[in-house]
FIZA-496067 format. One record per residue (C-alpha): x, y negated, z; residue number from 1; residue in one letter. Coordinates in nm, 2 decimals. Example, Ala and Ser with C-alpha at 12.3 -4.5 7.8 and 13.67 -1.06 7.14 Angstrom:
<recs>
       x       y       z  pos  code
    1.23    0.45    0.78    1     A
    1.37    0.11    0.71    2     S
</recs>
This chain:
<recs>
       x       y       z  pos  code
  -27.06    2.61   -4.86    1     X
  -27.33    2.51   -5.13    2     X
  -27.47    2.80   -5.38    3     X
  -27.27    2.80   -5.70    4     X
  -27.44    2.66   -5.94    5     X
  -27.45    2.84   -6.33    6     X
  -27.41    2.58   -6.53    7     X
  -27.15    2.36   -6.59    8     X
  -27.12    1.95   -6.62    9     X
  -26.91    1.83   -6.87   10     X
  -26.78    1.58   -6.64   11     X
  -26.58    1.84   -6.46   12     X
  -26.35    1.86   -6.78   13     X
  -26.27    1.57   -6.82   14     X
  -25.94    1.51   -6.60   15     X
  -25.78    1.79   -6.79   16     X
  -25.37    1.94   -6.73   17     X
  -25.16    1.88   -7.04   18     X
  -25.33    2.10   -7.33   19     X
  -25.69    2.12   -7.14   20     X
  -25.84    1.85   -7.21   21     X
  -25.97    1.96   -7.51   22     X
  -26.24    2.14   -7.39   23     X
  -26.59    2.05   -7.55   24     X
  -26.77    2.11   -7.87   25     X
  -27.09    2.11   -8.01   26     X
  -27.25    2.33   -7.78   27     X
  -27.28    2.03   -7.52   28     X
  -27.66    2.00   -7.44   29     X
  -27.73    1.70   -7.29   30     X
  -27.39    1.71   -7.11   31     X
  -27.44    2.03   -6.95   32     X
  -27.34    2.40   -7.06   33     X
  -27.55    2.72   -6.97   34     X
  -27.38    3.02   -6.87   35     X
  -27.42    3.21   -7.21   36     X
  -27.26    2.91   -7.37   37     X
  -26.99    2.86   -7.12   38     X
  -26.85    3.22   -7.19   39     X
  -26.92    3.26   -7.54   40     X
  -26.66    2.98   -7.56   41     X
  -26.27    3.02   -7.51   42     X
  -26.19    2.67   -7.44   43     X
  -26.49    2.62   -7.21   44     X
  -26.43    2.90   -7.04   45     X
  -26.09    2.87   -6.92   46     X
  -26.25    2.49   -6.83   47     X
  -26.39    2.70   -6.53   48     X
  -26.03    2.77   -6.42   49     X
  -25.93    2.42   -6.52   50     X
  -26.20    2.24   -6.27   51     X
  -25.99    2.41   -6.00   52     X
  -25.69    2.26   -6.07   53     X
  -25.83    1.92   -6.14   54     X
  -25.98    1.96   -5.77   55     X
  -25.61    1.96   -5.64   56     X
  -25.50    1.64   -5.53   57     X
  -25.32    1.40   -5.76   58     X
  -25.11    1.23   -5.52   59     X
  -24.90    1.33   -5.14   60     X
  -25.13    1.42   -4.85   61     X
  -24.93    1.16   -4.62   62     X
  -25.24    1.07   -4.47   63     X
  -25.23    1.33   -4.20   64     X
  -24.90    1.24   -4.08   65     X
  -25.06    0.85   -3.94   66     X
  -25.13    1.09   -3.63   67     X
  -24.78    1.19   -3.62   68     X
  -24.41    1.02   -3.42   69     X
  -24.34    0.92   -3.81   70     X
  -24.58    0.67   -3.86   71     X
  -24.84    0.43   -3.85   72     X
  -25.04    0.28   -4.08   73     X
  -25.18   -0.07   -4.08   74     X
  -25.52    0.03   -4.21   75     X
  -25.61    0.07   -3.84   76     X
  -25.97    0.19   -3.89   77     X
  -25.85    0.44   -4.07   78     X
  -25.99    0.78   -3.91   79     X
  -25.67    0.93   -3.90   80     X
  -25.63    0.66   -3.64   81     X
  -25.89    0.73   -3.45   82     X
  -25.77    1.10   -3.44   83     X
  -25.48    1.04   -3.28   84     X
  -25.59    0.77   -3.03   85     X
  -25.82    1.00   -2.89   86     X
  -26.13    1.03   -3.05   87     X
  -26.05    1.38   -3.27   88     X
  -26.42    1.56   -3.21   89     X
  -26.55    1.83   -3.45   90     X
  -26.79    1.55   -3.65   91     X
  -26.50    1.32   -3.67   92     X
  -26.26    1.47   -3.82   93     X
  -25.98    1.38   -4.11   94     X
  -26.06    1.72   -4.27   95     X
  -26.39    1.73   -4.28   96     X
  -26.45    1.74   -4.67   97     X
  -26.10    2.02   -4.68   98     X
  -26.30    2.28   -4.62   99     X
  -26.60    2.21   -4.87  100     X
  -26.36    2.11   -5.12  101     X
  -26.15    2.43   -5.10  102     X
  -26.42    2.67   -5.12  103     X
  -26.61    2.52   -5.44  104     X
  -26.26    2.57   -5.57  105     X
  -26.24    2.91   -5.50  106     X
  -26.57    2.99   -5.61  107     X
  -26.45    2.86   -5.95  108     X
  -26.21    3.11   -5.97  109     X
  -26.37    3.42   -5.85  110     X
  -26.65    3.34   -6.09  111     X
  -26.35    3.27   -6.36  112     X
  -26.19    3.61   -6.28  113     X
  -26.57    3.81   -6.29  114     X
  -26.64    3.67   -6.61  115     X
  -26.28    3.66   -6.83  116     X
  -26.28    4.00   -6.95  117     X
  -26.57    3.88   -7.18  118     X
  -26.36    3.59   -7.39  119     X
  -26.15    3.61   -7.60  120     X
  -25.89    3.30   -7.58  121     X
  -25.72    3.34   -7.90  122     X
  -25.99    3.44   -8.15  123     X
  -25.73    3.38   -8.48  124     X
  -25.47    3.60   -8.30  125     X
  -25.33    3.94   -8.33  126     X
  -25.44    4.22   -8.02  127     X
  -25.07    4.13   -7.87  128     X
  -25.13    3.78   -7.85  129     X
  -25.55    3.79   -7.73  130     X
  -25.39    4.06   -7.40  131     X
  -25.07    3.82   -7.29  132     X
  -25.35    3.52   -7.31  133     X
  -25.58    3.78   -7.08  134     X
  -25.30    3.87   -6.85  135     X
  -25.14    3.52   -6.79  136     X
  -25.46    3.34   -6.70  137     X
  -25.56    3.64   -6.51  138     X
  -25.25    3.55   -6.30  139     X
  -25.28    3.21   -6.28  140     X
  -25.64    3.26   -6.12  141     X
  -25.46    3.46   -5.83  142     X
  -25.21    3.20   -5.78  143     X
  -25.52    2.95   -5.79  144     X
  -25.73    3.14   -5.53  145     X
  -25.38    3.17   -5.37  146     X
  -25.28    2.82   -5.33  147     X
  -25.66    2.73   -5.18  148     X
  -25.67    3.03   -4.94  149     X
  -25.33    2.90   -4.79  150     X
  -25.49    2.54   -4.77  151     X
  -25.78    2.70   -4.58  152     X
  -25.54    2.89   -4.35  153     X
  -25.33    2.57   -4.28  154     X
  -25.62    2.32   -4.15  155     X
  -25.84    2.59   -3.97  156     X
  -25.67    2.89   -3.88  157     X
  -25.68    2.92   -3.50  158     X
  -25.79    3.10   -3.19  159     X
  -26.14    3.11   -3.07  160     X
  -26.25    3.08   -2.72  161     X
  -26.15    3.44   -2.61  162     X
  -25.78    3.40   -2.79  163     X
  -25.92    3.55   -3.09  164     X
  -25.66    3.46   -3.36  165     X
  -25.90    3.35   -3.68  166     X
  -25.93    3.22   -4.05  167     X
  -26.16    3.15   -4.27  168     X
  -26.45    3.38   -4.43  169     X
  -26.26    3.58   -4.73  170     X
  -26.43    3.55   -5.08  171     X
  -26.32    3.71   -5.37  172     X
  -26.63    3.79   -5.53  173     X
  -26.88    3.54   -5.70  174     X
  -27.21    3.50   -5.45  175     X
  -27.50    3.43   -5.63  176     X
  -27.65    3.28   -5.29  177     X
  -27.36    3.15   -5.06  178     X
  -27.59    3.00   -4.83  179     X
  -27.77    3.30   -4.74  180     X
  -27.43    3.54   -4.72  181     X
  -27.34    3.37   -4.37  182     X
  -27.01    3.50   -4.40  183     X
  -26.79    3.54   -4.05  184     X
  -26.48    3.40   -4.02  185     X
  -26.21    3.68   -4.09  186     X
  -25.91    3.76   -3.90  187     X
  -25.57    3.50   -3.93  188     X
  -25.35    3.84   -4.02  189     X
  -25.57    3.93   -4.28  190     X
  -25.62    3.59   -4.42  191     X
  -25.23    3.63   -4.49  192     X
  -25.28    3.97   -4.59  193     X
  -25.55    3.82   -4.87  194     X
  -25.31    3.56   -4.95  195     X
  -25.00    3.74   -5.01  196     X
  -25.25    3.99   -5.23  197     X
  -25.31    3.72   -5.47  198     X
  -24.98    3.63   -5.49  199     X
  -24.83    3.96   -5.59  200     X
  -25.12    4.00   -5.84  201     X
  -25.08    3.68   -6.02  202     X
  -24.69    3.76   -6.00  203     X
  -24.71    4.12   -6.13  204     X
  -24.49    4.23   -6.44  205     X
  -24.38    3.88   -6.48  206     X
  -24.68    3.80   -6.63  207     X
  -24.62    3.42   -6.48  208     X
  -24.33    3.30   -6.62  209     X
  -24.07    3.07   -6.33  210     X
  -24.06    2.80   -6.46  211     X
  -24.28    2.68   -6.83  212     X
  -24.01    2.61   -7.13  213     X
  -23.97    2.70   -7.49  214     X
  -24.20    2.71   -7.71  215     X
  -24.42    3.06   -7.69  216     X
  -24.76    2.92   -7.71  217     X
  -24.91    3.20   -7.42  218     X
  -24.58    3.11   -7.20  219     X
  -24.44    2.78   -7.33  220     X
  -24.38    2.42   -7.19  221     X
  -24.73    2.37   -7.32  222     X
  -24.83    2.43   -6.99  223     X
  -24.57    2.28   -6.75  224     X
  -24.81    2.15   -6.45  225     X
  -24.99    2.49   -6.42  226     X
  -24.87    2.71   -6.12  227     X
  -24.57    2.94   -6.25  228     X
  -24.37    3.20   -6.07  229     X
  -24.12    3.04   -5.88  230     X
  -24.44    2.83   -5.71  231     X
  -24.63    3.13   -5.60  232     X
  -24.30    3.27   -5.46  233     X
  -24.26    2.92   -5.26  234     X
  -24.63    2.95   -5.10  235     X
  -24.57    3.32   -5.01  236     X
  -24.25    3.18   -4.82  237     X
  -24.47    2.88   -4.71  238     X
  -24.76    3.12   -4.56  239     X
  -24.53    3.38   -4.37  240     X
  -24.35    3.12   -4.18  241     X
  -24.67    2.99   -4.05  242     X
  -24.78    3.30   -3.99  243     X
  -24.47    3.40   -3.77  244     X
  -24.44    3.04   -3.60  245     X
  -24.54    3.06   -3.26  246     X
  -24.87    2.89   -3.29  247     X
  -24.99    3.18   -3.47  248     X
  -24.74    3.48   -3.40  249     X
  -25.03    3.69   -3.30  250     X
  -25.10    3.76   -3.64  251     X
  -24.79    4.00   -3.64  252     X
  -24.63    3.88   -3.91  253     X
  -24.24    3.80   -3.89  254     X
  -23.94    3.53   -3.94  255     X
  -23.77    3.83   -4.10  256     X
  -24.02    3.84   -4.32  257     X
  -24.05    3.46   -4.43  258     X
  -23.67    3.43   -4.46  259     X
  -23.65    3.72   -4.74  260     X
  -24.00    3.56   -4.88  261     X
  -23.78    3.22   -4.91  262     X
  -23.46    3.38   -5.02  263     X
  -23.62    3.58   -5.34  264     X
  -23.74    3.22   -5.43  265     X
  -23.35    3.12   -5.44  266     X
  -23.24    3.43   -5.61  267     X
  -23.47    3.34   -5.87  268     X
  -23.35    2.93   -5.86  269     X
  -23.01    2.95   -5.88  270     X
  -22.96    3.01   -5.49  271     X
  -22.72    2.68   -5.38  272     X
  -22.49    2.65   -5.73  273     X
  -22.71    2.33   -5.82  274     X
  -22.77    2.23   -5.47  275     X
  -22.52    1.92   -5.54  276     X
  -22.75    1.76   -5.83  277     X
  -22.86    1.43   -5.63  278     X
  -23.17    1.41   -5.84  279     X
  -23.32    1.68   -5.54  280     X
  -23.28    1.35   -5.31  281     X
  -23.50    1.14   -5.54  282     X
  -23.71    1.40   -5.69  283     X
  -24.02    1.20   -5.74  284     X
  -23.83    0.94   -5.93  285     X
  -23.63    1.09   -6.24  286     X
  -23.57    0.74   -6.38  287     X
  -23.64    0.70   -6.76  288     X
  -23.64    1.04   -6.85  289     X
  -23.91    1.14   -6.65  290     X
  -24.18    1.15   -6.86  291     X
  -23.97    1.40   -7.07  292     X
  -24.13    1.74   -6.92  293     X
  -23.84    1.96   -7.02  294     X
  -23.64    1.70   -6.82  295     X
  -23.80    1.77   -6.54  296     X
  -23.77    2.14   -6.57  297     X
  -23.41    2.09   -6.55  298     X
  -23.39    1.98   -6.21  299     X
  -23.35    2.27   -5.97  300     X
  -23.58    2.09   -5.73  301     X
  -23.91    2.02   -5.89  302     X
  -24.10    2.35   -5.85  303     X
  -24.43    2.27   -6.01  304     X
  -24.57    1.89   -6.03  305     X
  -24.87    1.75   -6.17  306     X
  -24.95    1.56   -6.48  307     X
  -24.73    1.28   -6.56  308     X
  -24.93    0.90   -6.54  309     X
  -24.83    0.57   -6.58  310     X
  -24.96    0.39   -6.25  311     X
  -24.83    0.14   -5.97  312     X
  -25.06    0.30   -5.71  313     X
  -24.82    0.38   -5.45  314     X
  -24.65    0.07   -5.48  315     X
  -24.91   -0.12   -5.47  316     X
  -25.01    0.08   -5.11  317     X
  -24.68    0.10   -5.01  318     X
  -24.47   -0.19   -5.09  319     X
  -24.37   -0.48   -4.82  320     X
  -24.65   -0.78   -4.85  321     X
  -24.31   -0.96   -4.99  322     X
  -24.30   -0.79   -5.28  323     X
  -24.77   -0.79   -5.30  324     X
  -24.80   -0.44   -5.16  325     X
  -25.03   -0.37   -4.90  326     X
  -24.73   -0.20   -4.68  327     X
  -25.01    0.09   -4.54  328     X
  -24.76    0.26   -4.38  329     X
  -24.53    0.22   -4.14  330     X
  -24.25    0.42   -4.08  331     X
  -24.11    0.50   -3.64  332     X
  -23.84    0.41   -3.51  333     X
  -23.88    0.76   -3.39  334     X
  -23.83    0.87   -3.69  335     X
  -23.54    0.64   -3.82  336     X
  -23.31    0.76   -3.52  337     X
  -23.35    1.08   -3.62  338     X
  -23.12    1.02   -3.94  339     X
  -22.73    1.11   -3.79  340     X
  -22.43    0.89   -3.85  341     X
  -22.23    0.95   -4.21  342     X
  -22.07    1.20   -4.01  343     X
  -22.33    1.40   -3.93  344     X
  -22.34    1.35   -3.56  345     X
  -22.67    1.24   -3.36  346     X
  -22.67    0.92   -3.32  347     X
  -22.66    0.95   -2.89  348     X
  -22.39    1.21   -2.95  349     X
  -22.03    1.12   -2.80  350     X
  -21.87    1.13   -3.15  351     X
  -22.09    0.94   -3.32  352     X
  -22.00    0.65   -3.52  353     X
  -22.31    0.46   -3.49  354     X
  -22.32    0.15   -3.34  355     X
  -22.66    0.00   -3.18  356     X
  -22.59   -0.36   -3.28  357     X
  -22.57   -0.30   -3.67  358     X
  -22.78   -0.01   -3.66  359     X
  -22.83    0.09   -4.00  360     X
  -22.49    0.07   -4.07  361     X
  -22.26    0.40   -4.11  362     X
  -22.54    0.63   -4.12  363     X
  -22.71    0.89   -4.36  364     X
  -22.72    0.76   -4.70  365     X
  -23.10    0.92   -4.65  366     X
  -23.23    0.67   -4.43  367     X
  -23.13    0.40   -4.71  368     X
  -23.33    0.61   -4.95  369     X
  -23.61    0.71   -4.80  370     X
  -23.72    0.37   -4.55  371     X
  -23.71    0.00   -4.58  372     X
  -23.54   -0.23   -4.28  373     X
  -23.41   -0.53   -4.21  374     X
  -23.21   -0.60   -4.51  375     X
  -23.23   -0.32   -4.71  376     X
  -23.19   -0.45   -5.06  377     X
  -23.46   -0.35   -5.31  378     X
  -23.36   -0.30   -5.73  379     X
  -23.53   -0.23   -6.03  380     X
  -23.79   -0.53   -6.14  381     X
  -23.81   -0.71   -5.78  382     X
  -23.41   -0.74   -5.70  383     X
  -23.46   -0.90   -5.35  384     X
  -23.34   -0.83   -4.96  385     X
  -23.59   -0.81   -4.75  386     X
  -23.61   -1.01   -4.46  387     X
  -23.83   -0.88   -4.15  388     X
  -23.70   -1.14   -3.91  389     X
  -23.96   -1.40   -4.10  390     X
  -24.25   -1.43   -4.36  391     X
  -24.47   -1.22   -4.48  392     X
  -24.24   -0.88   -4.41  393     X
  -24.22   -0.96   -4.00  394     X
  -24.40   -0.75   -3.78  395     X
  -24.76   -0.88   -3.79  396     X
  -24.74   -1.16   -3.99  397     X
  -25.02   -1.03   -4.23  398     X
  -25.28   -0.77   -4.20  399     X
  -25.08   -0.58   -4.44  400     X
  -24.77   -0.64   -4.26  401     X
  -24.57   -0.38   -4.08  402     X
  -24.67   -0.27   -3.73  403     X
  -24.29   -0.14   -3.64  404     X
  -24.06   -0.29   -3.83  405     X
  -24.01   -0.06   -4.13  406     X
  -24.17    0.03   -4.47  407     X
  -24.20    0.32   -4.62  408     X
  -23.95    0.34   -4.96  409     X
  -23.95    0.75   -5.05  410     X
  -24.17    0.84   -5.36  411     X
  -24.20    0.48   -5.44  412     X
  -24.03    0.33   -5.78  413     X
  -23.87   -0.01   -5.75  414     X
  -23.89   -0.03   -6.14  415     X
  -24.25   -0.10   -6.09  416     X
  -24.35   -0.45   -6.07  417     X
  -24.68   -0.63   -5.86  418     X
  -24.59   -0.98   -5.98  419     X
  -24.90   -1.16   -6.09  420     X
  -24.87   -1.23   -6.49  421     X
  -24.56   -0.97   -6.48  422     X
  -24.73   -0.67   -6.39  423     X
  -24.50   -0.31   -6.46  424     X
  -24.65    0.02   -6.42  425     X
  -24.41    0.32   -6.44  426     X
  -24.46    0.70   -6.46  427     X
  -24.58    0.85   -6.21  428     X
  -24.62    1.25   -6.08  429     X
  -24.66    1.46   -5.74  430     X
  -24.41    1.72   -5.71  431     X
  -24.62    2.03   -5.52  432     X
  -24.40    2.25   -5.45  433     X
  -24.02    2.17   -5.41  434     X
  -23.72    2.33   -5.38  435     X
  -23.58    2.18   -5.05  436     X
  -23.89    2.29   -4.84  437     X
  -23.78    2.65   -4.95  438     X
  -23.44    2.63   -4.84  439     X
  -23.58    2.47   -4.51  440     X
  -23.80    2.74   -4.47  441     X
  -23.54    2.98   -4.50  442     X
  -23.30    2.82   -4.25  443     X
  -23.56    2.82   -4.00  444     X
  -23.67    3.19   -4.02  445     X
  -23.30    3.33   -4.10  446     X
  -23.19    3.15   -3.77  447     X
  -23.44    3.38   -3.54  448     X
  -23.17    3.66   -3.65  449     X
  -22.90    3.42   -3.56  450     X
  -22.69    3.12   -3.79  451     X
  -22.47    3.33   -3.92  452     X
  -22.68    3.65   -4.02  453     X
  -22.64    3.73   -4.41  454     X
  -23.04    3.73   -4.53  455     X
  -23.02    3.83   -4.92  456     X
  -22.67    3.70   -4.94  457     X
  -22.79    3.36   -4.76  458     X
  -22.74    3.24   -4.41  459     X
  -22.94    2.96   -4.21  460     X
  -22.58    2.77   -4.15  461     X
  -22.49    2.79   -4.48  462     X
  -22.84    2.63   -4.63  463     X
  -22.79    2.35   -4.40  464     X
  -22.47    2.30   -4.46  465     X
  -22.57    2.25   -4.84  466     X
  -22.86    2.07   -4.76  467     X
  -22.65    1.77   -4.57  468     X
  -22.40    1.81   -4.85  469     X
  -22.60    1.70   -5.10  470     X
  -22.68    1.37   -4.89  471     X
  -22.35    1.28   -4.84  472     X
  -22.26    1.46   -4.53  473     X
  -21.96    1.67   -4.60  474     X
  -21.84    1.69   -4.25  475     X
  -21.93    2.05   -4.15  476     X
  -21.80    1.99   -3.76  477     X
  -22.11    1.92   -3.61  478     X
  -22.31    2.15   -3.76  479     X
  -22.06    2.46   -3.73  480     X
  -22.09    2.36   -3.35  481     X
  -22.39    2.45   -3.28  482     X
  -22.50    2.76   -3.11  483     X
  -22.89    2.95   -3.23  484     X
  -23.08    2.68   -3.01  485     X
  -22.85    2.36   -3.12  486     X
  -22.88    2.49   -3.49  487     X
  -23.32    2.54   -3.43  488     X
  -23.34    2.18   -3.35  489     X
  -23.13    2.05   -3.61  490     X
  -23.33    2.24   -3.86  491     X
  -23.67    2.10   -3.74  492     X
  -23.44    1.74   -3.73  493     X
  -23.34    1.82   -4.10  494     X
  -23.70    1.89   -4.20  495     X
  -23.86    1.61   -4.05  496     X
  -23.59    1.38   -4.25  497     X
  -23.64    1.60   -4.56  498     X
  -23.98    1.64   -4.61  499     X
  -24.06    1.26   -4.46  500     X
  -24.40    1.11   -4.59  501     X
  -24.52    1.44   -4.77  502     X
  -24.76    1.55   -4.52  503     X
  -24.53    1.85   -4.35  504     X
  -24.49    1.69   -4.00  505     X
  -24.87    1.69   -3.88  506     X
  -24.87    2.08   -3.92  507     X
  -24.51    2.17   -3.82  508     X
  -24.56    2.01   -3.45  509     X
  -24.88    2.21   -3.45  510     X
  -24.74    2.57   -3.57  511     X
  -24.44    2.50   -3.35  512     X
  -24.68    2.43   -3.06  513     X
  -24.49    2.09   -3.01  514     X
  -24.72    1.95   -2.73  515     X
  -24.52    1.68   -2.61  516     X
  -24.40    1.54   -2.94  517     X
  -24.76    1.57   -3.08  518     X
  -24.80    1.33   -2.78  519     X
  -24.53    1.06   -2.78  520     X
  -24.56    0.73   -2.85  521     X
  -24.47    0.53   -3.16  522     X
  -24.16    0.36   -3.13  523     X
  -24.09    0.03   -3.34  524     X
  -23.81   -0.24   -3.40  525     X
  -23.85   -0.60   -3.40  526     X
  -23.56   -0.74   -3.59  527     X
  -23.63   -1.13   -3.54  528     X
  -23.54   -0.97   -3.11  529     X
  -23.30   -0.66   -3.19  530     X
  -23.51   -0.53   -2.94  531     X
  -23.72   -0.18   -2.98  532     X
  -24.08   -0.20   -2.93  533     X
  -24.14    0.13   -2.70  534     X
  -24.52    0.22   -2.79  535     X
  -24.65    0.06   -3.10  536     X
  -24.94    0.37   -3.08  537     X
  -25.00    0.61   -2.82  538     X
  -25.08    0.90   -2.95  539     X
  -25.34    1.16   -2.73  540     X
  -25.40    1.48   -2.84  541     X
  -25.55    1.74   -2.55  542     X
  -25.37    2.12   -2.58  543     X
  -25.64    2.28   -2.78  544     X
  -25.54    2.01   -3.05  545     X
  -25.24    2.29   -3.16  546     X
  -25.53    2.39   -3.37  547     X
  -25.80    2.16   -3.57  548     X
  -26.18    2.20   -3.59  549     X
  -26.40    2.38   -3.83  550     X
  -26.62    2.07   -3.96  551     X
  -26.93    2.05   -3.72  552     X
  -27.14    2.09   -4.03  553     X
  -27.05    2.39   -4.13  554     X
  -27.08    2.51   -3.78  555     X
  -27.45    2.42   -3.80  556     X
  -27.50    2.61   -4.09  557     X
  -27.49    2.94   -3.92  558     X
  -27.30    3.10   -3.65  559     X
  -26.96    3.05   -3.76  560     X
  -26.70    3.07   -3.47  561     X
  -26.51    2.74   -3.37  562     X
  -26.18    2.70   -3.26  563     X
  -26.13    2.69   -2.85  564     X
  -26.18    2.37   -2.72  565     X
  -26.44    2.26   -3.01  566     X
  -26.73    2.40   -2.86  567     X
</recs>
């Protein structure tokens, strides 16, 4: 960690949320504020808050998940790669800048919350007014500190050589010399403990509101991508099931626990009455109303987002060579056989209608949506079938072309075009917290009680019933079959189609201690053969792996503790 520094760059305000940006006057002294300046000022104080939001990141972490059975990217320098092939070491490391990153952003806050009580963010406003102003960003610095704290605990909680289960160092208090603090890593349990503190402070008395609308100017749609209340409900949910997986079940904290955390967040959403809206299947493409922000707040899915952009980024990362994307990655065959016939049924299972020599035929309308194959037809401003038998789209025909046969199609927009001369670019978000990880992480902590054990007027069944409902599925026989085991496995099935190319699966094999799946091979199809390619990457990841390093710089600094097997 560096030693915050007092005074504040102008540059830091410059990628400001939807009514931030305005953040400078004519205090600016050579592009650079003092500290007396800073909270003298209402608009550049709250900028201190603002820089850690802007230090979230703008786009889907599916980066991590190149080291997963889902993937494989083409970019195969990438370190990612390297991780996964066998050269993961503590100085070569995919996370290296996390934990930097997360505590600058933390130190924002703390020195945010220390310093509020001296501004006063509506200066033309009545008494009424100036406290909900005090109180709402007060909360929103919680849920801030919150949502970096649970970032912290997700890449480097872990055991220590002696089975120690660890954290990271808490701070909640600005240090005037970091460096010089040497702070010790504290325990995982009360890293959660810290985490779930913020949470209920910046949800006390309501003072976030769920969800941004109307047109109150302390509470209003004004400030629709800041964290609201149904969010910091979702990461509470989020943090307790990690805590209580079996990776990190030392910590003492409980499924029981995690499942109510989840269900308050669908009291609060409308539980399963809107579950059948398809827009939660395509929730990072709203079509043409979604640059309309109170749109968006209509769909029971979207949680919090980010700031709406016009881009073709992804597409131009993502899309097949055949339509000039730079197809990065590449979706398993791994992966694709774990989407289950229209029916419902595993595609090995006796009643399955799925037939291996028109494979993509007769299955889950999500494996359509969500990954490109042979012959999937692609709309909007292109209006083609792709053809991976030949040209460009084959299995490596071009540097950029697919190493196992598929593309990836979720959170891409076909409306976008790369055609030279006929560029489109189309708007663009990332979703942060949805809806359907909630209901997943329910499912999976309700079902340690058992399927069919009420939770809060919820049961694990009856959210994945829903769930494959909404995606077409409405044959219940399959799922109703299953015993507490059958139903664990389809729920981690279910999630991994779910939450596909949003970086979940990297840490859910880890948490769930999932050795031998961290550790199998990526599976591909070649389509111009009809013949599966059985290990397009290995993937080599030692036991100790279950838990990433703390960045060998930081270790160096002073004698923080590493995870086991980091030494």
């Amino acid at each position: 960690m560096k030693k915050l520094n007092k005074i504040y760059a102008v540059l830091f305000l410059a990628m400001g949320l939807v009514s931030c940006s305005d953040f400078l006057d004519e205090n600016d002294q050579n592009g650079r504020y003092d500290d007396e300046i800073v909270w003298a000022d209402p608009k550049l104080a709250e900028g201190v808050l603002i820089k850690a939001y802007n230090m979230l990141p703008n786009d889907y972490t599916e980066k991590y998940d190149y080291g997963t059975d889902d993937m494989v990217t083409n970019l195969v320098t990438d370190n990612t790669v390297t991780m996964a092939t066998g050269g993961w070491t503590s100085r070569n490391t995919p996370f290296g800048n996390e934990y930097k990153n997360a505590f600058q952003a933390i130190l924002h806050v703390n020195d945010f919350l220390e310093n509020m009580e001296r501004v006063d963010f509506a200066p033309l406003s009545d008494e009424e007014v100036k406290q909900k102003y005090q109180k709402r960003l007060r909360a929103e610095a919680y849920a801030l500190r919150a949502w970096w704290e649970a970032k912290l605990l997700t890449i480097y909680g872990g055991e220590d050589k002696d089975g120690n289960l660890l954290g990271f160092p808490i701070v909640t208090k600005v240090l005037r010399d970091v460096d010089a603090a040497e702070l010790p890593r504290d325990t995982y349990a009360d890293c959660v403990k810290q985490i779930l503190d913020d949470c209920d402070k910046a949800l006390v008395e309501n003072e976030l509101p769920l969800k941004w609308v109307g047109d109150d100017r302390v509470t209003g749609a004004t400030n629709i991508n800041r964290m609201n209340g149904l969010s910091v409900m979702a990461l509470k949910a989020r943090v307790l099931l990690t805590a209580a997986s079996p990776a990190f079940a030392k910590s003492g904290y409980t499924m029981q626990q995690a499942a109510e955390a989840a269900a308050d967040v669908m009291i609060n959403n409308e539980g399963l009455t809107k579950l059948t809206d398809k827009r939660g299947l395509s929730f990072y493409n709203l079509g043409t109303k979604n640059t309309d922000k109170q749109y968006l707040n209509t769909c029971q899915e979207v949680l919090w987002y980010s700031s709406i952009g016009a881009s073709s980024n992804r597409e131009d990362r993502m899309f097949p060579p055949s339509l000039f994307g730079k197809g990065e990655i590449n979706p398993s065959q791994n992966l694709v056989d774990c989407f289950p016939d229209e029916n419902g049924y595993p595609i090995d299972d006796p009643s399955t209608v799925y037939k291996s020599d028109d494979p993509y035929a007769h299955r889950d309308q999500r494996l359509d949506l969500y990954i490109y194959h042979n012959g999937s037809k692609v709309a909007g401003a292109n209006n083609v079938t792709l053809n991976m038998e030949t040209g460009d789209d084959k299995i490596g025909a071009k540097t950029t072309s697919t190493r196992t046969g598929y593309y990836m199609k979720k959170l891409l927009d076909e409306a976008v075009s790369l055609k030279v001369g006929k560029v489109i670019t189309t708007p663009h978000y990332h979703v942060r917290m949805r809806y359907t990880e909630v209901l997943l992480n329910f499912a999976e902590a309700a079902n340690a009680a058992g399927p069919d054990v009420d939770i809060k007027g919820f049961t694990a069944r009856q959210v994945i019933n829903a769930l494959r409902k909404r995606a077409g599925i409405t044959n219940e026989a399959y799922v109703n079959s299953l015993d507490q085991t059958g139903l664990a496995e389809l729920i981690k099935n279910e999630r991994r189609i779910e939450l596909c190319f949003e970086g979940f699966r990297f840490w859910d094999l880890r948490r769930w201690m999932d050795l031998p799946r961290m550790n199998e091979s990526v599976k591909g199809y070649d389509a111009s053969t009809m013949r599966e390619i059985p290990s397009v990457e290995v993937r080599k990841y030692e036991d100790y792996m279950i838990y990433a390093p703390i960045p060998y710089t930081e270790t160096q600094k002073y004698g923080l503790i590493q995870n086991k097997g980091w030494e």
